[in-house]
VMD Tcl script that draws the C-alpha trace (Angstrom):
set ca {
  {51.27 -30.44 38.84}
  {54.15 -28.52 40.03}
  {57.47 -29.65 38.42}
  {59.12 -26.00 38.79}
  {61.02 -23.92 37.20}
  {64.51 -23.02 39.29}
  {65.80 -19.13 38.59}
  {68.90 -17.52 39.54}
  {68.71 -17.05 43.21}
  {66.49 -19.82 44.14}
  {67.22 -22.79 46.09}
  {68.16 -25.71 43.42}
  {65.54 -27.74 43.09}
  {65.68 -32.08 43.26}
  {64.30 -34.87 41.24}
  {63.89 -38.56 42.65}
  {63.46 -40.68 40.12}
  {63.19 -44.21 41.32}
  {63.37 -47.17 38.40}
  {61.22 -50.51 39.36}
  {61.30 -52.82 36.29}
  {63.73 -55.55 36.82}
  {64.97 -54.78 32.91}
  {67.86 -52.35 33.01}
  {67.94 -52.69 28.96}
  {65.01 -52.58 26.65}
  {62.60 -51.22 29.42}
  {59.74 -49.18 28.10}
  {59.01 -47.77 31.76}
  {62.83 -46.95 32.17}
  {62.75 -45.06 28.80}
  {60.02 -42.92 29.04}
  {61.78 -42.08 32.81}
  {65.03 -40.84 30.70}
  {62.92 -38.49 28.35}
  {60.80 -37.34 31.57}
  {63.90 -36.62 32.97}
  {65.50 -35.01 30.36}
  {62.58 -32.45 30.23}
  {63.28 -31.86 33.65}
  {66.57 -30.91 33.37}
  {65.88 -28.59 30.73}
  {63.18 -26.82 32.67}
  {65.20 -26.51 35.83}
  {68.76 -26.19 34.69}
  {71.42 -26.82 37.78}
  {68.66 -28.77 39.35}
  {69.84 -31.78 41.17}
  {68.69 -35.59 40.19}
  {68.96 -38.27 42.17}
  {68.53 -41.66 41.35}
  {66.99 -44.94 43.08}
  {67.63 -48.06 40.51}
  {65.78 -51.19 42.21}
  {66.96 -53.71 39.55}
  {70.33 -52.62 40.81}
  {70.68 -52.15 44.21}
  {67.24 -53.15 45.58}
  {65.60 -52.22 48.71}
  {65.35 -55.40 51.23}
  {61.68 -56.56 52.17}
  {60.54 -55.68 55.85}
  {61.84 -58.05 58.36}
  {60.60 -58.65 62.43}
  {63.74 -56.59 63.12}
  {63.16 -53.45 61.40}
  {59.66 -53.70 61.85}
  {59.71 -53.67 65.63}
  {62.92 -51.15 65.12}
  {59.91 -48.63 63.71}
  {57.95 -48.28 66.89}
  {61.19 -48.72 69.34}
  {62.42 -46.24 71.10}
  {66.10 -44.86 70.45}
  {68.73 -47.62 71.77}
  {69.76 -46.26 75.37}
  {73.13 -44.91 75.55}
  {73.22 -43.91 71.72}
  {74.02 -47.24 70.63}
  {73.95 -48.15 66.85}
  {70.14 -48.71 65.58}
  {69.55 -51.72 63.11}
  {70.68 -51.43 59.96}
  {66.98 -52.07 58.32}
  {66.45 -48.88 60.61}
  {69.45 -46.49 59.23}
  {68.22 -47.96 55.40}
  {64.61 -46.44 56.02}
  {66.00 -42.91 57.81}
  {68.26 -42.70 54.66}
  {65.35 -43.56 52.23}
  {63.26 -41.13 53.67}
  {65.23 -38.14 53.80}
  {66.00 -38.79 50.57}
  {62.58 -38.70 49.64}
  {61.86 -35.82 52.23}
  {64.20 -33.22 50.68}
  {63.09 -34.34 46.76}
  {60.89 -31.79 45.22}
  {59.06 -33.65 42.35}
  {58.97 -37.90 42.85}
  {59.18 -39.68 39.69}
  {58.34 -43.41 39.32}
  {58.37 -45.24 36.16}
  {57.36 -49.06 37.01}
  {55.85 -51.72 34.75}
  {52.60 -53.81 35.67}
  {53.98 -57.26 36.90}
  {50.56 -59.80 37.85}
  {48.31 -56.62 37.98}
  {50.23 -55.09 40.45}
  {53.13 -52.80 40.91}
  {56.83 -54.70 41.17}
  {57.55 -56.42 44.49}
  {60.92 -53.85 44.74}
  {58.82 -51.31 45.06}
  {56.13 -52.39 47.29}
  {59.56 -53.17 49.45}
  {60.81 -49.10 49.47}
  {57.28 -47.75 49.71}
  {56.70 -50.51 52.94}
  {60.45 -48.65 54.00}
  {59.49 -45.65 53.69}
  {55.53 -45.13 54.71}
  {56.24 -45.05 58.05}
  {54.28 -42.93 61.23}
  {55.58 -39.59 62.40}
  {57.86 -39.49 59.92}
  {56.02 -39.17 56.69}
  {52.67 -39.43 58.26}
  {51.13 -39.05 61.49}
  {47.76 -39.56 63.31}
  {45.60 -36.51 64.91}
  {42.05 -36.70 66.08}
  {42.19 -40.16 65.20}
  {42.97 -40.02 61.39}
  {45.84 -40.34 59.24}
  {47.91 -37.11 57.87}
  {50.36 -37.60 55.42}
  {53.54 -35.08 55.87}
  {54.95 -34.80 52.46}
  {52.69 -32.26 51.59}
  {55.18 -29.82 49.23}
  {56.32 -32.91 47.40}
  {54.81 -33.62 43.78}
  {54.77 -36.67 41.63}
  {54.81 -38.62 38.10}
  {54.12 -42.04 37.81}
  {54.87 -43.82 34.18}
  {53.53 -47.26 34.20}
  {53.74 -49.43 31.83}
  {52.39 -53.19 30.72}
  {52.56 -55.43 28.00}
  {48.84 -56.28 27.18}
  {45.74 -54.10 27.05}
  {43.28 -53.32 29.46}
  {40.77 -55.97 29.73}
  {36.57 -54.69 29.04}
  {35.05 -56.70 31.42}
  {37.67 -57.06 34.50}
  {39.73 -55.00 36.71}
  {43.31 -55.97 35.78}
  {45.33 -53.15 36.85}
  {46.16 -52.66 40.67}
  {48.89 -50.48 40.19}
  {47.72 -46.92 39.59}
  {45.27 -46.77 41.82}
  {47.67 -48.37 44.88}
  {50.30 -45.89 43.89}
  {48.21 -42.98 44.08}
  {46.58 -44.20 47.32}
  {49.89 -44.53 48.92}
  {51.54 -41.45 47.83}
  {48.03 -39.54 49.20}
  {48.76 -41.39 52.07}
  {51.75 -39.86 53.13}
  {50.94 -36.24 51.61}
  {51.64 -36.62 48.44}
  {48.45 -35.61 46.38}
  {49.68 -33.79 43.07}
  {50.38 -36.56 40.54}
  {50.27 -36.97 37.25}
  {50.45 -40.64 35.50}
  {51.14 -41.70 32.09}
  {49.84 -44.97 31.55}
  {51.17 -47.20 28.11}
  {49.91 -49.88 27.40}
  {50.38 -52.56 24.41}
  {54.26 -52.95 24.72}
  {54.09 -56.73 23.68}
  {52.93 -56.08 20.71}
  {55.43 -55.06 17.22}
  {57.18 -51.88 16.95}
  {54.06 -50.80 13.93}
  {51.57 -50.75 17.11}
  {54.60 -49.63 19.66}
  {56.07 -47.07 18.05}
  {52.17 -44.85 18.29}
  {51.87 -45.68 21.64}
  {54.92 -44.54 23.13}
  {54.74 -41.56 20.89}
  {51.76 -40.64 22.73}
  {53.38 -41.10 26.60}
  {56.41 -38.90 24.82}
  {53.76 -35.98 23.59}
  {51.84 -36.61 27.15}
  {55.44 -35.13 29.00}
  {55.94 -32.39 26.84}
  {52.53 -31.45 27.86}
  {53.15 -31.38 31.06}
  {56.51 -29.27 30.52}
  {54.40 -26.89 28.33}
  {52.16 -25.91 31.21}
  {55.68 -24.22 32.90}
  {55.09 -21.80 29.98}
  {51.68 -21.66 30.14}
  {50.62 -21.51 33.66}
  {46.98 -20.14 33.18}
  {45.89 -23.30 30.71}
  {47.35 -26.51 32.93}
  {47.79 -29.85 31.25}
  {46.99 -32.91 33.36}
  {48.90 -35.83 31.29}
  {46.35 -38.21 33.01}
  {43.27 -36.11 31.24}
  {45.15 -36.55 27.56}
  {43.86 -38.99 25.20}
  {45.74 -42.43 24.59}
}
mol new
graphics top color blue
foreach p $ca { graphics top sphere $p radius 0.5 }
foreach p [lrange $ca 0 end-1] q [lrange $ca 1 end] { graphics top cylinder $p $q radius 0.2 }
display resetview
């Protein structure tokens, strides 16, 4: 994981944090984003954060428009592109000049929220955060690292797959370069605050291991490899 340190002289560093669940109060996922962040802060003080909320200002799904506006040419004459166009330019430069992602999201029907699957569909997009050579897919963000906190509400089933969410984010972030992530998974948040309380403790404890590794370069912490 590289969530860096910034020191005198160096280039101020940038945190995207991008918020999915449609809860802007009482959000688990949202919560553990705010302590994540906090840790941040402290480990790269004048660092920059910028923030994506979905709930509040979310990003529109793909339409025929912007979709055929990816794989147009520029408008002769320097006319004005379509606006799903200048959303996805903006949304990927954003993402472009961040130096660590962070996504908190909560599992919604096994999957990731539909908000999200809209800004990663705006901003997955060829030769500009990937391209193809010899025939295969090369993602572009490749100094860019990652958290993803997920959270749901039940447990894992035994005997079925029931989480899609992990894995696709992963997948997709690989996709366009982005291959250093770390994710803290909770699960359980349905239940009472006696079996909550534990739980979240642990996703708490699981950042400050990650922060701890700043200190202690030589013995890395993967929050993913931590118990609970």
């Amino acid at each position: 994981m590289s969530l860096e340190r910034t020191l005198p002289g160096e280039d101020m560093k940038t945190l995207l944090r991008i918020d999915a669940s449609v809860r802007t109060q009482g959000s688990t996922s949202r919560a553990l984003a705010d302590y994540f962040q906090s840790r941040w802060t402290g480990a790269n003080p004048g660092g920059r954060v910028v923030v994506r909320d979905l709930a509040r200002h979310p990003v529109p799904h793909l339409d025929a428009a912007t979709l055929a506006a990816f794989f147009a040419p520029p408008p002769p004459g320097g006319g004005a592109p379509p606006e799903g166009l200048t959303l996805s330019d903006a949304l990927i430069a954003e993402l472009s000049s961040a130096d660590h992602l962070l996504i908190s999201s909560p599992l919604y029907n096994l999957s990731l929220p539909s908000t999200l699957k809209a800004y990663l569909d705006h901003v997955v997009r060829t030769d500009r955060t990937f391209i193809m050579k010899e025939g295969r897919c090369m993602g572009l963000l490749t100094s860019t690292s990652a958290t993803v906190v997920t959270t749901r509400g039940g447990t894992a089933s035994p005997v079925v797959e029931d989480d899609f969410q992990i894995g696709y984010l992963r997948a997709i972030l690989a996709f366009i370069g982005i291959v250093k992530v770390d994710s803290i998974a909770v699960d359980g948040m349905r239940g009472d605050e006696a079996s909550r309380s534990p739980r979240i403790a642990r996703a708490r404890a699981q950042i400050d291991r990650l922060f701890l590794a700043l200190a202690s370069p030589d013995e890395p912490a993967r929050a993913d490899a931590l118990p609970g």
